[in-house]
RODO-2510 file (C-alpha; in nm, 4 decimals, decimal comma):
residues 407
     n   res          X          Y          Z
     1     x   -18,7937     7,2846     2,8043
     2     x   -19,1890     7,3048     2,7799
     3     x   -19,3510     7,0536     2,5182
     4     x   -19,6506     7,1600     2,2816
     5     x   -19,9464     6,9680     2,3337
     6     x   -19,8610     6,7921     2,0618
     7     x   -19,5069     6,7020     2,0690
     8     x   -19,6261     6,5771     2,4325
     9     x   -19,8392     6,3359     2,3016
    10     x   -19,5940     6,1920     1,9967
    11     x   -19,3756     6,1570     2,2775
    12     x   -19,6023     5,9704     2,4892
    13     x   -19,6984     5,7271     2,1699
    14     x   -19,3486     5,6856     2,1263
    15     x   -19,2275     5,5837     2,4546
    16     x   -19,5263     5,3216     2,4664
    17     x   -19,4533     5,2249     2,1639
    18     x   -19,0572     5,1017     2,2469
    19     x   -19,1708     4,9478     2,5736
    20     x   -19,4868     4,7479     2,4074
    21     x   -19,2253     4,6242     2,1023
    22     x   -18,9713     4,5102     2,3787
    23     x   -19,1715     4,3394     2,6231
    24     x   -19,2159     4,5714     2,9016
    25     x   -19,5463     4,4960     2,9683
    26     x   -19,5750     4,6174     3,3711
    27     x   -19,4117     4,9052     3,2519
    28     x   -19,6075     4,9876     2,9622
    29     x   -19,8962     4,9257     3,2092
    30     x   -19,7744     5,1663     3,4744
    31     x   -19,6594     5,4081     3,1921
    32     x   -20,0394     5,4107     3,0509
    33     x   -20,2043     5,4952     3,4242
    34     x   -19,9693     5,7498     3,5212
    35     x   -19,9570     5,9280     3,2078
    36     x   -20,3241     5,9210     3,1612
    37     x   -20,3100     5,7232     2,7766
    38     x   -20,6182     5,6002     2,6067
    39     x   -20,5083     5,2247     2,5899
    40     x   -20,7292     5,2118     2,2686
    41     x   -20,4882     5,4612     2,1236
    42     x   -20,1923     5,3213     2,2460
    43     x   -20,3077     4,9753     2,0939
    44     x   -20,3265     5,1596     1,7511
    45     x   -20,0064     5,3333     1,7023
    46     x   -19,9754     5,5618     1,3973
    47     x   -19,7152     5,4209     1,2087
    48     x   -19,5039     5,7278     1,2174
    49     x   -19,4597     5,6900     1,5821
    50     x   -19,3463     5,3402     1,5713
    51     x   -18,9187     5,3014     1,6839
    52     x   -18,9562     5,6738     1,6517
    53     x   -18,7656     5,7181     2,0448
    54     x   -18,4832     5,4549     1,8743
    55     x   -18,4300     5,6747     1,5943
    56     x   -18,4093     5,9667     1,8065
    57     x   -18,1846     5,8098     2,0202
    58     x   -17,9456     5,6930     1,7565
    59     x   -17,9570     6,0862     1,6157
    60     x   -17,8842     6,2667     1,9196
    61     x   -17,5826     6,0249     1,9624
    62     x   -17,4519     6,0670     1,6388
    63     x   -17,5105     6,4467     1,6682
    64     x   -17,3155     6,4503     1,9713
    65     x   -17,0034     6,2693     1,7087
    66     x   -17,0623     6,5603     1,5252
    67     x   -17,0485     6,8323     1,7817
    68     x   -16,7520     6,6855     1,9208
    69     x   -16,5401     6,6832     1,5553
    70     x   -16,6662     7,0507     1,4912
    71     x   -16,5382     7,1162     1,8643
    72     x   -16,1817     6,9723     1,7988
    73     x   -16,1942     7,1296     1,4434
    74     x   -16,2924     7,4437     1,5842
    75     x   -15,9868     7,4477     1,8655
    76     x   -15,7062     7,3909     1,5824
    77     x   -15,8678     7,6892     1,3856
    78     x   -15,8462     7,9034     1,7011
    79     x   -15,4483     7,8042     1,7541
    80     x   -15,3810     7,8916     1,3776
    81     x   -15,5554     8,2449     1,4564
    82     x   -15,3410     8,2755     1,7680
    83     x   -15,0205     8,1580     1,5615
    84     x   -15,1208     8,3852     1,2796
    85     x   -14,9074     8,7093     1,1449
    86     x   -14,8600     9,0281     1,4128
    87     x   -15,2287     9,2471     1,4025
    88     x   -15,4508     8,9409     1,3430
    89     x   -15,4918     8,9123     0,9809
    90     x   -15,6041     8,6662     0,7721
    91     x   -15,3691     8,5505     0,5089
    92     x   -15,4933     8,4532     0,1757
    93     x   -15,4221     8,0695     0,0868
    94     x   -15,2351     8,1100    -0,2356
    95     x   -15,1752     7,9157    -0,4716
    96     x   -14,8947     7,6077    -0,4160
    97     x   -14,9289     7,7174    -0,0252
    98     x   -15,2029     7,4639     0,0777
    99     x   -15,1240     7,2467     0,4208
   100     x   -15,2752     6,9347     0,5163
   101     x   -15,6328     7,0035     0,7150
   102     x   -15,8265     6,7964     0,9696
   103     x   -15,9972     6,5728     0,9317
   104     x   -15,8769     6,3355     0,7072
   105     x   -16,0286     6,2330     0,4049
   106     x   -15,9507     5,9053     0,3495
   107     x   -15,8110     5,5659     0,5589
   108     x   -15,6919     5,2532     0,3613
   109     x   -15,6473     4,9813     0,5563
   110     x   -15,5307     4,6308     0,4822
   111     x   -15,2034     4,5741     0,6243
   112     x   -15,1333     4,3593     0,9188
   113     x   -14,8540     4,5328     1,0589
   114     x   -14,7024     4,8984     1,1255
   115     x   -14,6402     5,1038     0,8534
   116     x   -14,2690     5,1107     0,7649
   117     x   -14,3090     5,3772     0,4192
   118     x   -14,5673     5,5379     0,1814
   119     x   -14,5287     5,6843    -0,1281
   120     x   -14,7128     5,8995    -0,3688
   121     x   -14,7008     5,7964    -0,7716
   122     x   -14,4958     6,0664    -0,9446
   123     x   -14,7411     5,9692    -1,2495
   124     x   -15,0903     5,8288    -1,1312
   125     x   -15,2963     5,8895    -0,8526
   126     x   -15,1809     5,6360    -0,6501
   127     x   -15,0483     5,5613    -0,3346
   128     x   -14,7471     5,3217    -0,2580
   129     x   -14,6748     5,1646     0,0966
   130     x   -14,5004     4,8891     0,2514
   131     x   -14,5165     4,7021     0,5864
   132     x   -14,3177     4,5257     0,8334
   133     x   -14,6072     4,2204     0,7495
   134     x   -14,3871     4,1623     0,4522
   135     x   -14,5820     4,3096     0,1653
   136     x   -14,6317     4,5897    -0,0358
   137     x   -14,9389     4,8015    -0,1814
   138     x   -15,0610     4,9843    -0,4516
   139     x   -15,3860     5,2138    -0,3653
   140     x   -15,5727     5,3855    -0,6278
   141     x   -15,6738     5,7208    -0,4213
   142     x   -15,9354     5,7938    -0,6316
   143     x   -16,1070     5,4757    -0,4447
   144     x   -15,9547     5,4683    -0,2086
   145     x   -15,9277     5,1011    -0,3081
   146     x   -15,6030     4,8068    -0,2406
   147     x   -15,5167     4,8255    -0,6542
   148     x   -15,2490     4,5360    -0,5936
   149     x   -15,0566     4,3335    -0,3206
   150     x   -14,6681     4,2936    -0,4352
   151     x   -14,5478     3,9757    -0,2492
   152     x   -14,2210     3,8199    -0,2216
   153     x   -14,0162     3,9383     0,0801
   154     x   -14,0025     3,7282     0,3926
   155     x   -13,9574     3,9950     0,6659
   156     x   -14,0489     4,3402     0,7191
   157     x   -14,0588     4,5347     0,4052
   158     x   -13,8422     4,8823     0,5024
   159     x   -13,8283     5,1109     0,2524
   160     x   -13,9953     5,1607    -0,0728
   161     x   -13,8597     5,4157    -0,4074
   162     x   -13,9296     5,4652    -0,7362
   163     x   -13,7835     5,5530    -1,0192
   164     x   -13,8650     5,8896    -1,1864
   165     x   -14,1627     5,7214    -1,3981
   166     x   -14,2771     5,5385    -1,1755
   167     x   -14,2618     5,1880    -1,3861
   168     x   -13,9830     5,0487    -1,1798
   169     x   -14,0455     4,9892    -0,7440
   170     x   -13,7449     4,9041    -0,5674
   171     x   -13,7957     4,7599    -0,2126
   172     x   -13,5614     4,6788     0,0996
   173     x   -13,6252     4,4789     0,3734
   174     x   -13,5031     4,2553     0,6567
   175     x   -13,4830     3,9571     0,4590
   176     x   -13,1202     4,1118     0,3366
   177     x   -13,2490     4,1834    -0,0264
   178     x   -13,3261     4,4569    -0,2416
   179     x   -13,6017     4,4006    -0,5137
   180     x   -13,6652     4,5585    -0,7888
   181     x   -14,0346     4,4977    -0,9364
   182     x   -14,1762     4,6235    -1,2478
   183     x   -14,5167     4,7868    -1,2215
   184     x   -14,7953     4,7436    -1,4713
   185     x   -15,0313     4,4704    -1,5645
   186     x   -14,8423     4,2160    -1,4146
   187     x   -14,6293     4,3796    -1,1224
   188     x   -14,3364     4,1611    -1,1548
   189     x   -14,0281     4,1027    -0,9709
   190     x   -13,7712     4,1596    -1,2081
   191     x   -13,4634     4,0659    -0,9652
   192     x   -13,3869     4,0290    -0,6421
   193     x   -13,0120     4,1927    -0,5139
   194     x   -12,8200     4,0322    -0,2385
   195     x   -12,4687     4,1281    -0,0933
   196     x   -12,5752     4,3209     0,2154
   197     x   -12,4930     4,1103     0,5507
   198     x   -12,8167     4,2634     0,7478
   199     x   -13,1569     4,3890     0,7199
   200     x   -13,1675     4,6324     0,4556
   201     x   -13,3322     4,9708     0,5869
   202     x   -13,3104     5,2223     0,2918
   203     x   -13,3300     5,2470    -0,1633
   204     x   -13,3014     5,5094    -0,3461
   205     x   -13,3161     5,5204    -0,7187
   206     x   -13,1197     5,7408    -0,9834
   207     x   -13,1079     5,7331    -1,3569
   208     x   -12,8656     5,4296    -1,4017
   209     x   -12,8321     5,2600    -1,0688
   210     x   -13,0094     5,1574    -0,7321
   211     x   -12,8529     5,2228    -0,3959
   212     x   -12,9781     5,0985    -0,0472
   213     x   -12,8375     5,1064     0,2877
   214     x   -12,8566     4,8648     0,5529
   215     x   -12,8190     4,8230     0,9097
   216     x   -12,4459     4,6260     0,8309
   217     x   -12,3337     5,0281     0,8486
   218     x   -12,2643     5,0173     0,4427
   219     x   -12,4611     5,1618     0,1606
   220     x   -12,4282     4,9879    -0,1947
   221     x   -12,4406     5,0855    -0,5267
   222     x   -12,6443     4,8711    -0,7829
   223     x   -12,6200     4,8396    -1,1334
   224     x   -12,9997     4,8327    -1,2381
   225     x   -12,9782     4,6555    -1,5859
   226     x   -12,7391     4,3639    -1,4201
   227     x   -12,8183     4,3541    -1,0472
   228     x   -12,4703     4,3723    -1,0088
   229     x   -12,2848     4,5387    -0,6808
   230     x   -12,0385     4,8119    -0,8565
   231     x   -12,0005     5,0394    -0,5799
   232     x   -11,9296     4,9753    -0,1570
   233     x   -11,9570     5,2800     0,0202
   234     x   -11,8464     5,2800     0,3775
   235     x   -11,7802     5,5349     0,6609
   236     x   -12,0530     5,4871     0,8867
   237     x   -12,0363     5,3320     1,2005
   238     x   -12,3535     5,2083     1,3214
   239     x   -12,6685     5,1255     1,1462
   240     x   -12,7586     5,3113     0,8338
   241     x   -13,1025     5,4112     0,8224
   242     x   -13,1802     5,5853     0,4830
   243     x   -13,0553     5,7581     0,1959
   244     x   -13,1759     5,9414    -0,0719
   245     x   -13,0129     6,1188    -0,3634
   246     x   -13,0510     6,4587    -0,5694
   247     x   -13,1574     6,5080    -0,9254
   248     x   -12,9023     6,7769    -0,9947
   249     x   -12,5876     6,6056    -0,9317
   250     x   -12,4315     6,2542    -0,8394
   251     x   -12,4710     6,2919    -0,5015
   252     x   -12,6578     6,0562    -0,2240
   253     x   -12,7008     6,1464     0,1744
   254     x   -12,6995     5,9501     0,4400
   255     x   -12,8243     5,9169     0,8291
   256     x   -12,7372     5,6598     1,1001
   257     x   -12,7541     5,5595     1,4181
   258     x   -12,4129     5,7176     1,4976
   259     x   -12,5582     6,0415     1,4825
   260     x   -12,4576     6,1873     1,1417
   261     x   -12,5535     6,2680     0,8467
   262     x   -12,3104     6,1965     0,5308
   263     x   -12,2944     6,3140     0,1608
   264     x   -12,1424     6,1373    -0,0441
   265     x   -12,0367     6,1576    -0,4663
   266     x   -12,1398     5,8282    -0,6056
   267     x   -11,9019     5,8087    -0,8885
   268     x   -11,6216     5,9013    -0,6259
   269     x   -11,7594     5,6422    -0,3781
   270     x   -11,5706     5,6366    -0,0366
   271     x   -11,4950     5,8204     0,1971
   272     x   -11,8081     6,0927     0,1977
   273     x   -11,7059     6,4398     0,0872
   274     x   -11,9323     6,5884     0,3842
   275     x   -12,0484     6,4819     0,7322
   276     x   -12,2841     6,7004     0,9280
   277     x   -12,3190     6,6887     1,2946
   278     x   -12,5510     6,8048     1,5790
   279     x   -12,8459     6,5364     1,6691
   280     x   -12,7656     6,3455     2,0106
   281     x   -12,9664     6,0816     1,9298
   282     x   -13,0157     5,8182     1,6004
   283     x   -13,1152     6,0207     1,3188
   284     x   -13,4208     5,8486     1,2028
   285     x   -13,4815     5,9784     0,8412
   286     x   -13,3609     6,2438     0,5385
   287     x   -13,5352     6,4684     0,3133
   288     x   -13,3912     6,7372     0,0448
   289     x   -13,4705     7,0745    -0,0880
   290     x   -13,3118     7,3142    -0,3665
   291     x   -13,5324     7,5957    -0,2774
   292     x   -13,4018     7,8976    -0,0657
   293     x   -13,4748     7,9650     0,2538
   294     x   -13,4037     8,2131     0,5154
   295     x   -13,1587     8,1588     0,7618
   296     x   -13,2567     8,1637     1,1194
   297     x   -12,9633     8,3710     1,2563
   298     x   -12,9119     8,6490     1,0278
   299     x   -13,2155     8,6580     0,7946
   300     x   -12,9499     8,6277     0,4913
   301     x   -13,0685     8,4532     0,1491
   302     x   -12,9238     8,0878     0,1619
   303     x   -12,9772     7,9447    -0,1870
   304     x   -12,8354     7,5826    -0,2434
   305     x   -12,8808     7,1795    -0,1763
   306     x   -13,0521     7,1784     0,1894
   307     x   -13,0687     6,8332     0,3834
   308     x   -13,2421     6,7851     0,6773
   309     x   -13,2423     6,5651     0,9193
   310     x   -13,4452     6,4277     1,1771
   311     x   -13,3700     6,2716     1,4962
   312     x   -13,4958     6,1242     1,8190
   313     x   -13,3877     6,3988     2,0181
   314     x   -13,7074     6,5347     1,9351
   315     x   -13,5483     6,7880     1,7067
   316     x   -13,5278     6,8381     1,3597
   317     x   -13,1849     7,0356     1,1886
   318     x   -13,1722     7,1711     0,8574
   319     x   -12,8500     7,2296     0,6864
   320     x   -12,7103     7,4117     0,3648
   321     x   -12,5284     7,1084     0,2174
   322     x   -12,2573     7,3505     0,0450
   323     x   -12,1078     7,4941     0,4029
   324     x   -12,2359     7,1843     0,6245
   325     x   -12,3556     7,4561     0,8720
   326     x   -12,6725     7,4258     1,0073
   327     x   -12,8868     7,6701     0,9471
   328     x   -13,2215     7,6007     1,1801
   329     x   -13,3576     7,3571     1,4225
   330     x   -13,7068     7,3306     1,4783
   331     x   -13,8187     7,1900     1,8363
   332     x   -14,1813     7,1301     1,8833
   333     x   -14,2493     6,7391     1,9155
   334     x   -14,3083     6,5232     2,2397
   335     x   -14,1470     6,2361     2,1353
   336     x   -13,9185     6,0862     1,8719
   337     x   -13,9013     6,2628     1,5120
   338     x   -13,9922     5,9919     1,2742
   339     x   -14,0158     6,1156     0,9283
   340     x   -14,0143     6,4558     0,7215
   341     x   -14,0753     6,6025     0,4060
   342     x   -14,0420     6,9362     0,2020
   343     x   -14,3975     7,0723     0,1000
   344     x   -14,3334     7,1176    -0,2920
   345     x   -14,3359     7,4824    -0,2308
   346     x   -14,0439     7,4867    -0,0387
   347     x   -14,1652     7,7105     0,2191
   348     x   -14,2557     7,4344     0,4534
   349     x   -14,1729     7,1156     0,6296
   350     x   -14,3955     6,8602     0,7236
   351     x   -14,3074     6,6152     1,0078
   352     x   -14,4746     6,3298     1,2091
   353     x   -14,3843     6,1701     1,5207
   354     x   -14,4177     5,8710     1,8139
   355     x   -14,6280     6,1698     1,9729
   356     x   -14,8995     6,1184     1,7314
   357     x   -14,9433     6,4060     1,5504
   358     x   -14,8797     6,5975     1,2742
   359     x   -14,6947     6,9202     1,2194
   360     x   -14,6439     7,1934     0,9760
   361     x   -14,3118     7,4065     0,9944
   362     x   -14,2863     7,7465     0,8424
   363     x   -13,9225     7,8100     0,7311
   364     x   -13,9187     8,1410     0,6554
   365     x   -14,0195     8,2638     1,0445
   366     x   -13,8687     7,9433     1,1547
   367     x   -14,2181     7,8399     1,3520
   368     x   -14,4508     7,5710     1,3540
   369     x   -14,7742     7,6930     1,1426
   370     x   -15,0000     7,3699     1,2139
   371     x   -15,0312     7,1043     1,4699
   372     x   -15,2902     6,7840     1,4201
   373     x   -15,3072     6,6102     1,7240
   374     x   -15,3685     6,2881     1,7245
   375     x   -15,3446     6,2096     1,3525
   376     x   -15,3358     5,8772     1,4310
   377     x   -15,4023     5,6274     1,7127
   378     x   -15,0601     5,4570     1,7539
   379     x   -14,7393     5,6414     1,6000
   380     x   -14,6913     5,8154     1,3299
   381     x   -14,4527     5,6489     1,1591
   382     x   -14,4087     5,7573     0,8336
   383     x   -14,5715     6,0059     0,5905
   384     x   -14,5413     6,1443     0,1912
   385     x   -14,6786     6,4445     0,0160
   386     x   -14,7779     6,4391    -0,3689
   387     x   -14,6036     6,6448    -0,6098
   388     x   -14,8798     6,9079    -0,6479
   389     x   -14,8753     6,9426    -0,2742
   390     x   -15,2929     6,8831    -0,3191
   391     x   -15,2325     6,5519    -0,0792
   392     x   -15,0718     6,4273     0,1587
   393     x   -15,0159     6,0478     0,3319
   394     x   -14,9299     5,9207     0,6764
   395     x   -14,8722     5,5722     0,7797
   396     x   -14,8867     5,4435     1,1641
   397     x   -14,8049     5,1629     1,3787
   398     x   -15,1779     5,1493     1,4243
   399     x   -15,1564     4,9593     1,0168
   400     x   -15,3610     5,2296     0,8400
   401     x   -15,2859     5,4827     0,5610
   402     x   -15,4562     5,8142     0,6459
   403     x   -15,4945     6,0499     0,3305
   404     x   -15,5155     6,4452     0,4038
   405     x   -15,6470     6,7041     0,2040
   406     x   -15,4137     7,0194     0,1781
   407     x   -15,5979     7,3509     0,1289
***
């Protein structure tokens, strides 16, 4: 590269001018004789020249930041083009279709420990997570702001749910309880449920009642109003590690460590009315669908209550609930599976994993759309997507809350 006369000489002023403002005197000296500087016009600087080489410095560096983000952005956008329909074209983002997109938009940070659950706000537009530091947290997103700190566990905080307004949090954790906490000016507890002989690892709300599993290998019905136990259910045999429950009928599911997943009818309680089977390893974590989907064998329509499960045999099964067969597994991850969603749409999945990253599933051609590497720095441990399917939340053993923009 071949400077102008000109830039030669601001160049000059400014290189004299960093080593006369830190010290370098016998350098300065030998820098003024060999490039052949006027020392009267070194002496008088123009001001414009002065820490000019510092701020170029500091520019170039952050420049190369910059270059390297537009890089990695650059490589995921050429392995959605090479993952993209037969022919090369482009599809349209439609409406209700949006995925998550690097990079993310927000981090909230404030917890001590790893992420054990986060939660979007069916009403507001906030963000609900808890911790195995013992506390939970409210997050306005449009701040990206800690909105409040709900304390009163003494171990790890598991699990998190709300109820379908969103003015009652329920809460399990290690410390054998279940809390139930009533959000609003004051974020109260408004009791605290014991009868569970280990740490409690899943809630769930419905209408009328609260139900959590633990790692005792029983899941228990609560009375909300009363706090009262009404309902035992038992059948699995090793630790129970969450359950949720559908808004169409009385029905909860389970997954454990012994490999299954269970459905049960909560006004018939025990035993389940459906087990499905296939992981080899502890199934980690649930999530549920009504929407149809194609199935991976046939192409036939499959229209019913789908559960999926997700496991650390690195795979993740989906199953129509009404037959118990299993209609897909999806194999992509490095490492353990550690939590799932449905996209609101129903078309995808969204998983995250112990390999760090971040993955979205196409159901219909039974394929994973989207890969973020590295979503995190530590595992991925848990992650949430808001009703409009606008957002979406991970947590990770590295403390922080990432927020991604879907579009």
């Amino acid at each position: 590269m071949v400077l102008t006369p000109k830039q030669k000489a601001e160049l000059h002023a400014a290189i004299a001018d960093y080593l006369s403002t830190a010290g370098y005197t016998s350098a300065l000296k030998a820098f003024i004789d060999d490039a052949g500087l006027d020392k009267e016009s070194v002496a008088s600087i123009d001001p414009k020249d002065a820490g000019l080489l510092e701020k170029k410095w500091t520019s170039v560096v952050r420049l190369q930041k910059r270059v390297m983000e537009l890089e990695g952005q650059v490589a995921s956008l050429q392995s959605e083009l090479k993952s993209a329909d037969p022919g090369g074209a482009r599809r349209k983002v439609e409406q209700g279709r949006q995925i998550p997109r690097a990079p993310h938009v927000k981090t909230l940070t404030g917890h001590r420990s790893p992420l054990s659950r986060v939660i979007f706000h069916p009403v507001f537009a906030d963000v609900i997570t808890c911790s195995e530091d013992a506390s939970i947290k409210l997050w306005d997103l449009d701040s990206g702001r800690l909105s409040s700190t709900l304390k009163g566990h003494t171990a790890s905080v598991n699990d998190v749910s709300l109820n379908s307004d969103g003015t009652v949090l329920a809460s399990g954790s290690s410390d054998l309880s279940v809390k139930l906490w009533k959000l609003g000016d004051s974020n109260e507890c408004l009791r605290t449920l014991r009868g569970h002989e280990h740490s409690v690892s899943g809630v769930t709300s419905t209408l009328l009642d609260q139900i959590s599993a633990s790692r005792d290998t029983t899941i228990k019905v609560w009375e909300a109003k009363s706090g009262y136990c009404v309902k035992t259910l038992t059948g699995h045999s090793e630790w129970v590690r969450r359950i949720i429950t559908s808004s169409v009928r009385p029905l909860c599911f389970s997954c454990s460590s012994d490999k299954t997943v269970k459905v049960w009818d909560v006004n018939q309680g025990s035993p389940s009315i459906r087990e499905l089977r296939g992981h080899e390893h502890v199934i980690e974590c649930l999530a549920l669908s009504v929407h149809r989907f194609w199935e991976q064998v046939n192409r036939a329509r499959c229209r019913g209550r789908i559960v999926e499960g997700e496991s650390r045999d690195k795979s993740i099964r989906i199953w129509h609930v009404e037959s118990g067969k299993c209609i897909l597994v999806l194999q992509g991850h490095d490492n353990w599976v550690r939590d799932v969603c449905f996209h609101p749409n129903g078309l995808f999945l969204l998983s995250v994993s112990d390999d760090r990253s971040l993955r979205v599933w196409d159901l219909e051609q039974a394929r994973c759309l989207k890969t973020l590497a590295d979503a995190h720095d530590h595992f991925v441990s848990c992650l949430a997507i808001d009703p409009q399917g606008s957002l979406l939340a991970t947590g990770s053993v590295d403390s922080a809350v990432r927020v991604w923009e879907c579009v």
